[in-house]
C-alpha positions in Angstrom: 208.2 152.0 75.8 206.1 155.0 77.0 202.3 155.7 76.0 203.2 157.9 73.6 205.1 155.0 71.4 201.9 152.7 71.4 200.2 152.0 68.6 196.4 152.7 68.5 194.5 149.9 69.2 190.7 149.2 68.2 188.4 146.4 69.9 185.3 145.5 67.5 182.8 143.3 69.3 179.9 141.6 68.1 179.3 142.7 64.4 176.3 140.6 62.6 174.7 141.6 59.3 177.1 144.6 58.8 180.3 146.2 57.0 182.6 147.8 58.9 185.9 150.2 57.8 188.4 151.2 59.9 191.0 153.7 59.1 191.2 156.6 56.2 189.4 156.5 53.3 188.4 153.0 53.1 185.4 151.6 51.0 183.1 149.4 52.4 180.3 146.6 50.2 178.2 144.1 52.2 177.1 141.8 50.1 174.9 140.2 52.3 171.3 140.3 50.9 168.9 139.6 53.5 165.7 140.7 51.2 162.7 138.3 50.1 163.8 136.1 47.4 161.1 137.5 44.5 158.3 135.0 43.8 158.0 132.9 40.7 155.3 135.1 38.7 152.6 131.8 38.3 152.7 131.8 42.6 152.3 135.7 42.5 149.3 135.6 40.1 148.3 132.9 42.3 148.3 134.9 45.8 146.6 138.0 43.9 143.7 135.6 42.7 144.1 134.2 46.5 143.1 137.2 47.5 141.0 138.6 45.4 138.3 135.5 45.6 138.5 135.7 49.8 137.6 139.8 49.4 134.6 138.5 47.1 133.3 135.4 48.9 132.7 138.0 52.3 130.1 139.4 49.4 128.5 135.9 49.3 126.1 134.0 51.5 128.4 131.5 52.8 127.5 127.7 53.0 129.8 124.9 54.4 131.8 124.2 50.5 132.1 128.2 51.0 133.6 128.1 54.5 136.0 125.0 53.3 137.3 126.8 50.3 137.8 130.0 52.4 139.9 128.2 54.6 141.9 126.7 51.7 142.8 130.1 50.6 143.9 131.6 53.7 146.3 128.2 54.2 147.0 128.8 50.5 147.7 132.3 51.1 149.9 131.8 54.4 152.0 129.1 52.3 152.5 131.1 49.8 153.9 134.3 51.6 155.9 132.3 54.0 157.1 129.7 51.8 157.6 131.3 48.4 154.8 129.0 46.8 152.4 126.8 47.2 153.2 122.7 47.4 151.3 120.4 44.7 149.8 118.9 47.2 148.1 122.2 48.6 147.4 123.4 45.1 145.2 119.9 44.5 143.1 120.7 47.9 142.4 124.5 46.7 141.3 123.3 43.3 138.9 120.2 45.2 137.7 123.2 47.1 137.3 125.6 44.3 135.2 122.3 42.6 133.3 121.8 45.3 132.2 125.2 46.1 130.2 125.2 42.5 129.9 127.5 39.4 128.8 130.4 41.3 132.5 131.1 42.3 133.7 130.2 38.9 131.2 133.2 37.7 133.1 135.5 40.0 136.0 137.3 38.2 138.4 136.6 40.9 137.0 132.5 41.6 138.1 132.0 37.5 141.4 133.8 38.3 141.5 131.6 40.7 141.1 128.1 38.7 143.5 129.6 35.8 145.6 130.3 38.3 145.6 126.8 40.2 145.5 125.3 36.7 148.5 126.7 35.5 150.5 125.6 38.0 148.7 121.9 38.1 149.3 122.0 34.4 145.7 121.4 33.7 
């Protein structure tokens, strides 16, 4: 058998996270979806609140229940994005946080976003 009676050959190495098509008109679907799973809406009116209250406590004079419940939402916020949600048990901190910190963050648009927020998903 000479080289011109050999079959073309093709070597494919490594191939992760792709769809590949070899030869003439060949259709290709990756059905690999790699993308964010979307967010239960209660957690994403949570993170929105989340943020929201942190831009408007750097308008306050802080005090320690301030700096706690600032920390809260960052951890709250961190969860959230890298998790999907927030756990029960983080929710209960950010509302003991949100209590603490008094009705001057309740009087802030964004602190009663907030505590609906936290409430809904507490279921209370």
């Amino acid at each position: 058998m000479g080289k011109s009676d050999e079959q073309p050959s093709i070597h494919v190495g490594t191939v992760s996270n792709s769809a590949i098509g070899i030869g003439n008109s060949n259709t290709v679907t990756n059905t690999n979806n790699y993308a964010e799973p979307s967010r239960d809406p209660a957690q994403e009116e949570l993170l929105l609140a989340v943020r929201g209250l942190r831009a408007d406590l750097e308008r306050l004079v802080a005090n320690d229940a301030t700096v706690v419940l600032d920390a809260e939402l960052v951890s709250t916020e961190e969860e959230i994005e890298e998790e999907g949600q927030a756990t029960p048990g983080r929710l209960a901190r950010l509302r003991a946080a949100l209590t603490a910190a008094g009705p001057g963050v309740e009087l802030l648009a964004s602190g009663a976003a907030a505590v609906a927020a936290v409430g809904a998903l507490l279921g209370g």
